[in-house]
C-alpha positions as CSV (number, residue, x, y, z in Angstrom):
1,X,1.4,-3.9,-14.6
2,X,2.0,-7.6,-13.0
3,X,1.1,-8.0,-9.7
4,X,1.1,-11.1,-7.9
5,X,-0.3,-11.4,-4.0
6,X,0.6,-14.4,-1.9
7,X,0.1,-16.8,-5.2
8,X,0.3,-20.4,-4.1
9,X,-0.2,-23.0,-7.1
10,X,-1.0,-26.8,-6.2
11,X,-1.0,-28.9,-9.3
12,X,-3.3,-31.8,-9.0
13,X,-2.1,-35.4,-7.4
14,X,0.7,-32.9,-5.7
15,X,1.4,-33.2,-2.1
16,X,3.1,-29.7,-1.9
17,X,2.9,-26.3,-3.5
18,X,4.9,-25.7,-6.4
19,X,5.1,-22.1,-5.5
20,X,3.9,-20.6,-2.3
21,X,3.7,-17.0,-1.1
22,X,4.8,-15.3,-4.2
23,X,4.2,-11.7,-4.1
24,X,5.9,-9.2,-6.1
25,X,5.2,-6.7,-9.0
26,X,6.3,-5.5,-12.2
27,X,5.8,-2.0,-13.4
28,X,5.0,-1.2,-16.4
29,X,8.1,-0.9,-19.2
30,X,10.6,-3.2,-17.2
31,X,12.6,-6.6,-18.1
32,X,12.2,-8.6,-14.8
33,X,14.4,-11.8,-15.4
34,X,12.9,-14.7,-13.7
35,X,15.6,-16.8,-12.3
36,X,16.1,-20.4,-10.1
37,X,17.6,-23.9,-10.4
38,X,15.4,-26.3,-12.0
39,X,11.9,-27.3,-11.1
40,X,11.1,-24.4,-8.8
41,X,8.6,-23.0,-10.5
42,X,9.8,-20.5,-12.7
43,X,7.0,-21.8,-15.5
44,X,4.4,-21.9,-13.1
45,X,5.0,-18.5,-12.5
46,X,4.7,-17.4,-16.1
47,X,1.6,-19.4,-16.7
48,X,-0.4,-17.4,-13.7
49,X,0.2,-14.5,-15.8
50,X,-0.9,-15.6,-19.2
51,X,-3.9,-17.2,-17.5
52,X,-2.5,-20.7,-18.1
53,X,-2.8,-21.9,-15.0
54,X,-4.6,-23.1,-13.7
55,X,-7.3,-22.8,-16.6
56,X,-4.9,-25.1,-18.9
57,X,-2.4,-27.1,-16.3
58,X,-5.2,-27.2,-13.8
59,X,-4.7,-27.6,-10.2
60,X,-5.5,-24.9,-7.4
61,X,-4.3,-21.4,-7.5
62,X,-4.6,-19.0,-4.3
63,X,-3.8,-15.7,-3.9
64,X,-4.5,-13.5,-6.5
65,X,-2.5,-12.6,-10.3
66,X,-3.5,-9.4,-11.9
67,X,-2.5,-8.3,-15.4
68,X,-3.6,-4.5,-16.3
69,X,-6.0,-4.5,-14.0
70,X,-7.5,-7.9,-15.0
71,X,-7.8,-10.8,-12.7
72,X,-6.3,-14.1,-14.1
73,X,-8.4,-16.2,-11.9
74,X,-11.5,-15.0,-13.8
75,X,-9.9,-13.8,-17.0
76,X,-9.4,-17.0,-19.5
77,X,-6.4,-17.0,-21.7
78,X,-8.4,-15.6,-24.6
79,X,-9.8,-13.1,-22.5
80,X,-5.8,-11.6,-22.2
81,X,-4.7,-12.1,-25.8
82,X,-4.9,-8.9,-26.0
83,X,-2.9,-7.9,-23.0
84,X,-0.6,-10.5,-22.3
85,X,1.3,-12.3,-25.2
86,X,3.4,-15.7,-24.8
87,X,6.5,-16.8,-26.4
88,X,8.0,-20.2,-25.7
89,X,11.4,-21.6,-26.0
90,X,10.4,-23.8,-29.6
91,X,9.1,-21.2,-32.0
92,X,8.2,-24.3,-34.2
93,X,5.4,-25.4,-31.7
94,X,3.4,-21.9,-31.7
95,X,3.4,-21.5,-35.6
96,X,0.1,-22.2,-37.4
97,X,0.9,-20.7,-41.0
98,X,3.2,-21.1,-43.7
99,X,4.8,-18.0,-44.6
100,X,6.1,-15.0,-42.5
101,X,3.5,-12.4,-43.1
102,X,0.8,-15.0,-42.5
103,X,1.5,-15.4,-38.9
104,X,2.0,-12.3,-37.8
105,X,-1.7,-11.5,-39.0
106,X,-3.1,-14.3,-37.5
107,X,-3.5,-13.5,-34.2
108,X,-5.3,-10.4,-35.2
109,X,-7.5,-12.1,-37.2
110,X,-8.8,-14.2,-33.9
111,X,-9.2,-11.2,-32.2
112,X,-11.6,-9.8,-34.8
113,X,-9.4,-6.7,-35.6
114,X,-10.1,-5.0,-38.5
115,X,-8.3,-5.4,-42.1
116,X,-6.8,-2.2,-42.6
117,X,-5.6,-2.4,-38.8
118,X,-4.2,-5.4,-39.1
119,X,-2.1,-4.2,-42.6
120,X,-1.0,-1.6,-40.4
121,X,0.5,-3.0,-37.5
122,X,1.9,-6.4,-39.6
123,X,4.4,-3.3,-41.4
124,X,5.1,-2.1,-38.2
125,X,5.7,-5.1,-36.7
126,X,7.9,-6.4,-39.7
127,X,10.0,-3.1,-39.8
128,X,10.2,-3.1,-36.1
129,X,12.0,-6.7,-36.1
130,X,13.7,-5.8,-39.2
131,X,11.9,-8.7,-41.2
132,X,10.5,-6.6,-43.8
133,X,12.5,-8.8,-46.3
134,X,11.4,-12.0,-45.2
135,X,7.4,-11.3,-45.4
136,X,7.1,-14.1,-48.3
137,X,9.2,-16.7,-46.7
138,X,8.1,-19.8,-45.6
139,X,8.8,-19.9,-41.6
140,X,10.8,-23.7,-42.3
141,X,13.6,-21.9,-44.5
142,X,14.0,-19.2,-41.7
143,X,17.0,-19.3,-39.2
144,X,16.6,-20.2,-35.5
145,X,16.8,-16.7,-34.5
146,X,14.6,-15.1,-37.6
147,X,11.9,-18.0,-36.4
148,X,12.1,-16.5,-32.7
149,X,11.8,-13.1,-34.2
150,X,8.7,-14.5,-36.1
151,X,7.7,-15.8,-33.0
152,X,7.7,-12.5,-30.9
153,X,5.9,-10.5,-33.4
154,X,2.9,-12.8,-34.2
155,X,2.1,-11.9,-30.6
156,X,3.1,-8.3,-30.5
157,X,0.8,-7.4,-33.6
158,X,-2.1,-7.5,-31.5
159,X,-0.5,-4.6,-29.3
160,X,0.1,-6.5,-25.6
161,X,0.9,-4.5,-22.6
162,X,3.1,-7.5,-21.4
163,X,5.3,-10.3,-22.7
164,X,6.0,-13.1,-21.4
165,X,9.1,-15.5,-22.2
166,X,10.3,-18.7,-21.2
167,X,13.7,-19.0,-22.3
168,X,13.2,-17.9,-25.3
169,X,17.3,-18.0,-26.2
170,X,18.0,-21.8,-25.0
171,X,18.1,-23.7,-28.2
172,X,19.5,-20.6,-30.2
173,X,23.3,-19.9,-31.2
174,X,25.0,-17.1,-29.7
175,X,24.6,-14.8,-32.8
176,X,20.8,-15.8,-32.6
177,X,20.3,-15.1,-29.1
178,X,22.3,-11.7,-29.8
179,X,18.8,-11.0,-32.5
180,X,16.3,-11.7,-29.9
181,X,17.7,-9.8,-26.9
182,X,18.2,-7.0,-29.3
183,X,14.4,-7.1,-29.6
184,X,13.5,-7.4,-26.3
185,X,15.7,-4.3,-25.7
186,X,14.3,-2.4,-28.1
187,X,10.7,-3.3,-27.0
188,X,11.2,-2.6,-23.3
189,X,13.1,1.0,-23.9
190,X,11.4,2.1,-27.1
191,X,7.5,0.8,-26.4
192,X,7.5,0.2,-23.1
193,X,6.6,-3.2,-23.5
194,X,6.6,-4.8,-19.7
195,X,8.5,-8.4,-20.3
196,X,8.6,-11.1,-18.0
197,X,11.2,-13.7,-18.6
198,X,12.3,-16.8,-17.7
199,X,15.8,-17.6,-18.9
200,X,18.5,-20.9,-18.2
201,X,21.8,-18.7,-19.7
202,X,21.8,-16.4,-17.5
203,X,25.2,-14.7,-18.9
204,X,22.9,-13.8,-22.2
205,X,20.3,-11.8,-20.6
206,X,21.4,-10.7,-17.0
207,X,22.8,-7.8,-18.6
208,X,19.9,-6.7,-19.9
209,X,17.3,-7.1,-16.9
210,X,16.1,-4.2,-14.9
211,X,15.6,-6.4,-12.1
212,X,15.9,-10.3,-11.3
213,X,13.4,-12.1,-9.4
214,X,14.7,-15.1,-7.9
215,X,13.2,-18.5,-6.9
216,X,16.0,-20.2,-4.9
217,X,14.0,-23.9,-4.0
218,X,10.7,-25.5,-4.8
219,X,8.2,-23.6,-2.4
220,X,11.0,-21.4,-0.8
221,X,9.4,-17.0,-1.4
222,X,10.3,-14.9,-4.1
223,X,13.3,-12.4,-3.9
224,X,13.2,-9.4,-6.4
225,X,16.2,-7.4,-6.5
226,X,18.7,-5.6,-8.7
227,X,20.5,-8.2,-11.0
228,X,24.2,-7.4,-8.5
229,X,22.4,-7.6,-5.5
230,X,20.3,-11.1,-6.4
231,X,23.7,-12.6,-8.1
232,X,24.9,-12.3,-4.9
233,X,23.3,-14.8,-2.9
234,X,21.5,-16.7,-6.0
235,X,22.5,-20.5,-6.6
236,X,22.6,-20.5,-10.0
237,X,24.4,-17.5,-11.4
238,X,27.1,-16.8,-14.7
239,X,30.5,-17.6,-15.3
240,X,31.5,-13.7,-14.8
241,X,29.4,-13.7,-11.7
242,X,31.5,-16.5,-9.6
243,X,34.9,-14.4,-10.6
244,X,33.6,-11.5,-9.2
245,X,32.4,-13.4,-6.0
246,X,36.0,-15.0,-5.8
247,X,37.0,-11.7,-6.3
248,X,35.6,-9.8,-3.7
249,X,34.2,-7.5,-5.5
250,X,31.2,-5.3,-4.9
251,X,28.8,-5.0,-6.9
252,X,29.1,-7.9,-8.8
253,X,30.1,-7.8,-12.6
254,X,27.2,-8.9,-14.7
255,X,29.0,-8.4,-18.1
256,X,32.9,-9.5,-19.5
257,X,33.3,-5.7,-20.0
258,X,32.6,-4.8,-16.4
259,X,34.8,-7.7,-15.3
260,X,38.1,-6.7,-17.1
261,X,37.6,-3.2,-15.5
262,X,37.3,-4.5,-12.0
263,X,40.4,-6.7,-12.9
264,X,42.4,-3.6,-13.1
265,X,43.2,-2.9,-9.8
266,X,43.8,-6.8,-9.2
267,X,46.4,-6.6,-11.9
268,X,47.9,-3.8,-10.3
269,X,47.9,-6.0,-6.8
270,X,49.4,-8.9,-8.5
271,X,52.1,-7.5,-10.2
272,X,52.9,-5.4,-6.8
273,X,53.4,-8.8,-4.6
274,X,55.0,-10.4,-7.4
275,X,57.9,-7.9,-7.8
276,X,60.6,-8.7,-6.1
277,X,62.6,-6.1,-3.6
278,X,66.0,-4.8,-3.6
279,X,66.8,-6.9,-0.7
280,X,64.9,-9.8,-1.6
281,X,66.8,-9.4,-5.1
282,X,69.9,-9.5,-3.2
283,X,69.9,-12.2,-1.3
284,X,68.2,-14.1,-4.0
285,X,71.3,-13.7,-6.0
286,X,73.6,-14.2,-3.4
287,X,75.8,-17.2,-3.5
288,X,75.4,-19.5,-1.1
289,X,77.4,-20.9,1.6
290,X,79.5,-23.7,0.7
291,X,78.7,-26.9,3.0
292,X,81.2,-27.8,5.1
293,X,80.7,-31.6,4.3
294,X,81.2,-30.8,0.7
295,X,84.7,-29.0,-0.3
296,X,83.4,-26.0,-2.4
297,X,84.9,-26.4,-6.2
298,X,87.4,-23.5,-6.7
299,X,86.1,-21.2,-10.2
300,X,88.6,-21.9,-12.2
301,X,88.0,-26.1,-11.9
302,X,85.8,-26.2,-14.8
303,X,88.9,-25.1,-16.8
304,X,90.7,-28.0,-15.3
305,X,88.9,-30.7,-16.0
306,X,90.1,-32.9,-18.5
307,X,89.7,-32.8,-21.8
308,X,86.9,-35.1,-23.4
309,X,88.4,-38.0,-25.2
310,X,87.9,-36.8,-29.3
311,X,85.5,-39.8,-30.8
312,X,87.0,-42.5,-32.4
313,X,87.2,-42.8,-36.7
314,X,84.3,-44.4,-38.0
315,X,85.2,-47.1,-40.1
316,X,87.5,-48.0,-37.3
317,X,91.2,-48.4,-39.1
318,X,92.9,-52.4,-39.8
319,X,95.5,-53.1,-37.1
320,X,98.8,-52.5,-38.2
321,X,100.9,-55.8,-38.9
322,X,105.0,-54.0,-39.1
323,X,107.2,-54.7,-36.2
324,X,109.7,-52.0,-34.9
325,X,113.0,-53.2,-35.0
326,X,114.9,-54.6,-32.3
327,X,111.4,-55.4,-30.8
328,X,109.7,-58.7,-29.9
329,X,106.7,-59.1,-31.8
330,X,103.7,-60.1,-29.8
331,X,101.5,-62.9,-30.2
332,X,98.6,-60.4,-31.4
333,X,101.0,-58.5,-34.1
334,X,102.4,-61.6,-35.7
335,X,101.0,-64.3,-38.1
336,X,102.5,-67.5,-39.4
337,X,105.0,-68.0,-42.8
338,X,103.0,-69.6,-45.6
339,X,103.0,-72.7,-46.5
340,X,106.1,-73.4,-48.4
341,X,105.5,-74.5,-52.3
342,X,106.8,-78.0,-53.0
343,X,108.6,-78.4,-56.1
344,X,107.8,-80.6,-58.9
């Protein structure tokens, strides 16, 4: 369905390629994730297939792109509308209507398709993206993931053999992104919709990719593989991924899921090495040899060691002032006669 032939793309003013010597293909009903640190390319990529570049970006593009037969060299974007559609990351920027129903018919209607057509396929496409209930809405009081959802079907309406995606799930929450991949899903399996997309969270959509291609530096060729075996030696890869690398483990995890049922039989190692022996418990518990510069304390000392001195009565009591008979009174326990009283 895509097929790309030594593709090199020079963008004007540019000493270098931006991509050189891409050649890969995509058949027809498969997710292909797109994949690479930044600036290698990765939109470059998905502009040769939408005819973008170089009729929009300019610059020089050798080699040779092919969409359904149809040379994007020659082919302008408006010439593929109706094979390739293009969904960008900011739904916001594509929208030209107000309401919901608006722009999904709007593409048709610059493609000159009839009005009962296009009445068909905008109820398809709302019941297919389950937005049946949010024809009359205006796009601005829509969610971030209804908008992208929008977004996908205003260029699905007019019935494209291949979609193209740059991260369409970067600024969306998690629940949001959850909407969209759902789509994707269902348009790959249930239509066999070919989808090319590019994508910066890669533990979103991995998962869901037949296959990855990967771009690993500006210029450097393309590799296209399964998702475990281009995780493997990718630079930029997910979270569950780098466990599995530190791991060991082959093939790689790509989901949580497959992760905690690899983890299993590390569990099972863990708790081995951790459990102590029956000698090792012995001699752990052992008690050790008293040091012959240190006299070992019998057991029974810490029942003879004195008593601890009972606290002291708080307010502390007045010193008594009686003398025991046949005693000498100390200086401290006696006090001078008063005064005598003189007489009148």
């Amino acid at each position: 369905m895509i097929r790309f032939e030594d593709v090199s793309v020079t963008y004007d003013g540019a000493a270098e390629p931006t991509v050189r010597g891409v050649d890969f293909t995509v058949p027809e009903g498969e997710l292909v994730l797109l994949v690479g640190p930044s600036g290698v390319g990765k939109s470059t990529v998905l502009g040769a297939v939408s005819g973008l570049v170089p009729h929009f970006t300019g610059g020089t593009l050798r080699g040779r792109v092919t969409v359904a037969g149809r040379d994007t060299r020659t082919h302008k974007p408006r010439e593929l509308a109706d094979v390739v559609g293009t969904v960008g990351q900011d739904p916001l920027s594509h929208f030209v209507t107000d309401t919901v129903e608006d722009e999904l018919a709007y593409g048709m209607e610059s493609l000159g398709i009839a009005p009962d057509v296009m009445r068909r396929r905008v109820e398809e496409t709302l019941d297919l993206l389950g937005l049946a209930e949010l024809r009359d809405r205006p796009i601005s009081t829509l969610s971030g993931g209804q908008q992208q959802r929008v977004a996908i079907g205003s260029v699905l309406t007019p019935h494209p053999k291949v979609l193209v995606l740059d991260e369409p799930t970067s600024a969306l929450d998690p629940a949001a992104a959850e909407e969209v991949l759902a789509v994707l899903q269902r348009l790959v399996h249930d239509l066999g919709t070919t989808v090319l997309m590019a994508e910066h969270r890669l533990e979103r959509v991995v998962q869901y990719a037949d296959r990855v291609a990967l771009l690993p530096a500006p210029g450097a060729p393309l590799t296209l593989g399964t998702p475990p075996e281009v995780m493997a030696a990718s630079p930029v890869y997910p979270p569950v991924v780098d466990l599995g690398r530190l791991a060991g483990w082959s093939p790689l995890p790509l989901t949580v899921r497959d992760a905690r049922r690899r983890a299993g039989a590390l569990r099972e190692r863990l708790a081995a090495t951790e459990t102590p022996t029956p000698t090792a418990t012995a001699t752990a518990t052992a008690a050790p040899a008293p040091s012959p510069s240190r006299p070992r304390r019998p057991a029974s000392s810490a029942s003879a060691l004195p008593s601890r001195r009972p606290p002291s009565p708080w307010p502390p009591s007045k010193p008594s002032r009686s003398v025991a008979v046949g005693s000498k009174p100390s200086a401290a326990s006696t006090s001078p006669p008063p005064p005598a009283r003189s007489s009148p």
